[in-house]
C-alpha positions as a Markdown table, in Angstrom:
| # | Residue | x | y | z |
|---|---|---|---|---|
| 1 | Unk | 99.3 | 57.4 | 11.7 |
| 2 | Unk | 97.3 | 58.8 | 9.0 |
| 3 | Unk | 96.3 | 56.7 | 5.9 |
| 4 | Unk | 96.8 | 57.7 | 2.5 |
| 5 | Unk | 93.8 | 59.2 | 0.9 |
| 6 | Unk | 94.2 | 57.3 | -2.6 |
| 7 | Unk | 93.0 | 53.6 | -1.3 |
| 8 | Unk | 90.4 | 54.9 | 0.6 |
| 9 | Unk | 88.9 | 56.6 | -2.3 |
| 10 | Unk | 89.5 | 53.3 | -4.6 |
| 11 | Unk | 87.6 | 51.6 | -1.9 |
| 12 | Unk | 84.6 | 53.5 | -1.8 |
| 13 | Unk | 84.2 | 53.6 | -5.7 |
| 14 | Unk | 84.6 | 49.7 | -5.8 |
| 15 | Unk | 82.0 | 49.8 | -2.7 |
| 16 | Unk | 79.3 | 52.2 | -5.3 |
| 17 | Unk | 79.9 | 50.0 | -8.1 |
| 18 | Unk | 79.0 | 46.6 | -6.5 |
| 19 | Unk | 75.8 | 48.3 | -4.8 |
| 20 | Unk | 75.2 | 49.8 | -8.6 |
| 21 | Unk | 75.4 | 46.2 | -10.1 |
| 22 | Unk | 73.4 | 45.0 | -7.4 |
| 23 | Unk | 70.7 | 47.0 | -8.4 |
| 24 | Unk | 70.3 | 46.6 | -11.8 |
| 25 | Unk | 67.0 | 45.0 | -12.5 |
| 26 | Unk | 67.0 | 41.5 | -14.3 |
| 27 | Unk | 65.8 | 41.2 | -18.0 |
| 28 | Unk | 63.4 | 38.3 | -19.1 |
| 29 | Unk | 62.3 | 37.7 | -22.8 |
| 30 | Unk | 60.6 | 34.5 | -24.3 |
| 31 | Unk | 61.5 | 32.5 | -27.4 |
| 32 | Unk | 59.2 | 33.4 | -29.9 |
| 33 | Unk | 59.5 | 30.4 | -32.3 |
| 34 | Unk | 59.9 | 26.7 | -32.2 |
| 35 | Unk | 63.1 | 25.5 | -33.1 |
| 36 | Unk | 65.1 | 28.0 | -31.7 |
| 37 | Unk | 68.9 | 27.2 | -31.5 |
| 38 | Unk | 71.9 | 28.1 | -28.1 |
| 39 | Unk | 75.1 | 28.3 | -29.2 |
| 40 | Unk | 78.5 | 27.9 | -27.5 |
| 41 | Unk | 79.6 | 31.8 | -28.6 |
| 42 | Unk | 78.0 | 34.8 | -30.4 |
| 43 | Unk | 78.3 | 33.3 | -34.2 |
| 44 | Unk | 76.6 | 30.7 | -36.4 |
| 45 | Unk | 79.9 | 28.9 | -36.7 |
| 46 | Unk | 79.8 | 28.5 | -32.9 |
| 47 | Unk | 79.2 | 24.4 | -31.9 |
| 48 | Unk | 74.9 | 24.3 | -31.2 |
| 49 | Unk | 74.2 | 23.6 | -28.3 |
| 50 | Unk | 70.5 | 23.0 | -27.7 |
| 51 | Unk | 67.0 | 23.4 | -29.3 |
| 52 | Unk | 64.4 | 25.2 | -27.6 |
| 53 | Unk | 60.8 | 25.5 | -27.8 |
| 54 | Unk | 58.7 | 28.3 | -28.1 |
| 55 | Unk | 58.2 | 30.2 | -25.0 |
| 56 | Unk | 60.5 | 29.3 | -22.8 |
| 57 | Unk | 61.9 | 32.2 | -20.4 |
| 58 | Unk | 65.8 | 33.3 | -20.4 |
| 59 | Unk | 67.4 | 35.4 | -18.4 |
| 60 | Unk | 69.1 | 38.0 | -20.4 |
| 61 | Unk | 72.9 | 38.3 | -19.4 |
| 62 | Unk | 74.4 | 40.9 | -22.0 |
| 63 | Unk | 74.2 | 41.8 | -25.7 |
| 64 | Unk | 77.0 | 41.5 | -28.8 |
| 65 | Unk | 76.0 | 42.5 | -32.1 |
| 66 | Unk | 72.7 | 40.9 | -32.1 |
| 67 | Unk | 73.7 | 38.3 | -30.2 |
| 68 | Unk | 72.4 | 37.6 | -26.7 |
| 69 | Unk | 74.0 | 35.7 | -23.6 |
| 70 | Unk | 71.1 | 34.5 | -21.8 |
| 71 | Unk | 70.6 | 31.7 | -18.7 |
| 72 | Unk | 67.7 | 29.4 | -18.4 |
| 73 | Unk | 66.1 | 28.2 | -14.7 |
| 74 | Unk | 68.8 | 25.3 | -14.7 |
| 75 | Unk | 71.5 | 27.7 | -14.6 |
| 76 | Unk | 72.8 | 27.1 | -18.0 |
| 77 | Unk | 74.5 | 29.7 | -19.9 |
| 78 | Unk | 74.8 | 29.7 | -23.6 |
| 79 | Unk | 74.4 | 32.4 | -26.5 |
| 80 | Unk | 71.1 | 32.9 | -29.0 |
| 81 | Unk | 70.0 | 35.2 | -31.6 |
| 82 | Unk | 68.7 | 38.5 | -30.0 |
| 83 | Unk | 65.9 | 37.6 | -32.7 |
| 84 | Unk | 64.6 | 34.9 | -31.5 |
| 85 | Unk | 63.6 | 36.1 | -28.7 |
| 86 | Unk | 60.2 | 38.1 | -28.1 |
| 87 | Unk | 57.9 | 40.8 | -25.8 |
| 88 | Unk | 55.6 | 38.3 | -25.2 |
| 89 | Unk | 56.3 | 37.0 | -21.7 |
| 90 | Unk | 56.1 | 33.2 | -20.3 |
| 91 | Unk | 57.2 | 32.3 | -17.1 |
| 92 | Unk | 58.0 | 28.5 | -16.0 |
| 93 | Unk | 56.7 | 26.7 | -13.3 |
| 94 | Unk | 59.6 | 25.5 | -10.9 |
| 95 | Unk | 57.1 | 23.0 | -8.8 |
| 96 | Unk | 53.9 | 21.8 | -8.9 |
| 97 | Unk | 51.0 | 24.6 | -7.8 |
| 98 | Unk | 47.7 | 25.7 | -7.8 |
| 99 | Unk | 46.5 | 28.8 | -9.8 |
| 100 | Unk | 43.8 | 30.7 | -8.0 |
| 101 | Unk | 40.7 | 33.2 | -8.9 |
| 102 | Unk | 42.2 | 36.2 | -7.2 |
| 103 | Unk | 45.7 | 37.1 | -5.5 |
| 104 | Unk | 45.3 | 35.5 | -1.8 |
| 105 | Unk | 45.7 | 31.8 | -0.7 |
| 106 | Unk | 42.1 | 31.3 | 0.1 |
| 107 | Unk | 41.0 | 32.0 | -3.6 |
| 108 | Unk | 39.4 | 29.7 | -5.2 |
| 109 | Unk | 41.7 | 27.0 | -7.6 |
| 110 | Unk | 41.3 | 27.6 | -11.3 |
| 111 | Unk | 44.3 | 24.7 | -12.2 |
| 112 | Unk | 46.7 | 22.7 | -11.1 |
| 113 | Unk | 50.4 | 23.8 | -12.7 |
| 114 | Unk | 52.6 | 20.9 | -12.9 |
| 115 | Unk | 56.5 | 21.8 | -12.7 |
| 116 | Unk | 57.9 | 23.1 | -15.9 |
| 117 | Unk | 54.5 | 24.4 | -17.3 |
| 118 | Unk | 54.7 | 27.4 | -19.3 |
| 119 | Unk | 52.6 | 30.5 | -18.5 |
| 120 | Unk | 52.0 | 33.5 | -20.4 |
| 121 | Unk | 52.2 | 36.5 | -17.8 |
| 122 | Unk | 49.5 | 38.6 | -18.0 |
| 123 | Unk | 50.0 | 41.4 | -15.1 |
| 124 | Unk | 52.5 | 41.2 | -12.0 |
| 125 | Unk | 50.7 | 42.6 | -8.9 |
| 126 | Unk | 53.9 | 43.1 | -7.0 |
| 127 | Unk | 52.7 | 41.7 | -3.8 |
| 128 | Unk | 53.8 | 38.2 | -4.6 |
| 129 | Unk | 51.2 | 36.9 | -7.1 |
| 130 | Unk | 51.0 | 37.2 | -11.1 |
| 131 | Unk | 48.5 | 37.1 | -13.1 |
| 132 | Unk | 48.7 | 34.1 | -15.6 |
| 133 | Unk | 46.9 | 32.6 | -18.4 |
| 134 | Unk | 47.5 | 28.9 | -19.4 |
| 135 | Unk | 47.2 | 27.9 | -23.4 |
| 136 | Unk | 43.7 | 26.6 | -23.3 |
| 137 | Unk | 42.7 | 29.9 | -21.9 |
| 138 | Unk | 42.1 | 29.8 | -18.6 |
| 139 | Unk | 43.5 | 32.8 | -16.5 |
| 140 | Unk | 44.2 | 32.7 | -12.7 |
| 141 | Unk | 47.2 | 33.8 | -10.3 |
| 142 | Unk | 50.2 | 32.1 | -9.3 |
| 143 | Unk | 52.8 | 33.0 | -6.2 |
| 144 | Unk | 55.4 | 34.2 | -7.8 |
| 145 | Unk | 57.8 | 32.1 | -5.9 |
| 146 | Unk | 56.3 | 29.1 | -8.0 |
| 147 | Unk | 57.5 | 29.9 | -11.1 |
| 148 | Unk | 60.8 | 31.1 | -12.9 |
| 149 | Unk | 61.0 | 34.5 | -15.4 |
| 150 | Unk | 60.0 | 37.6 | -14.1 |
């Protein structure tokens, strides 16, 4: 019995455009002011939600006229102003580690990073370590399993 060629063709696109979604690379920004606001919906009528410091990491989801559906580490989803948001990049420490002089376990400890500390990232080595620099200055390297935004 031979199939009809119709599904099988419906199949495969459907097949390419998971694998296409799959690999689309994941956006990170940082707030770039204190104070900013998440909203329930894409207007400043919609109900607030939270208040967020400056530099915390989101996950950007999608955009709608400057409006920007974003997720924190937690999971939650909510909307902010595309303008609130900066370049600058901070990641978030997800559990308690130690930042190191160079990009190996047996570098020396710079810091200890408690959980929820924010970083600025400096450089992403890509073979598991970033390079970070705390507030007061003092630069080191984290696994990048530790922490949350990049």
């Amino acid at each position: 019995m031979k199939l009809p060629k119709r599904p099988l063709t419906k199949l495969l696109l459907a097949g390419s455009l998971l694998a296409a979604g799959q690999a689309h690379a994941l956006e990170f920004r940082s707030v770039n002011r204190s104070g900013a606001i998440w909203y329930d919906a894409p207007a400043d009528s919609g109900k607030k939600l939270f208040v967020l410091s400056q530099g915390m990491p989101v996950e950007i989801l999608s955009e709608q006229a400057g409006w920007l559906r974003v997720r924190d580490s937690s999971g939650t989803l909510a909307w902010m102003k595309a303008t609130d948001l900066g370049r600058q990049r901070t990641v978030q420490v997800i559990r308690s580690s130690m930042v190191l002089a160079g990009p190996q376990n047996t570098a020396a400890p710079v810091f200890k990073a408690d959980k929820d500390l924010l970083l600025e990232l400096q450089e992403n080595t890509r073979n598991g370590w970033l390079k970070v620099r705390h507030r007061d200055g003092a630069t080191g390297f984290i696994r990048i399993e530790d922490v949350w935004g990049v």
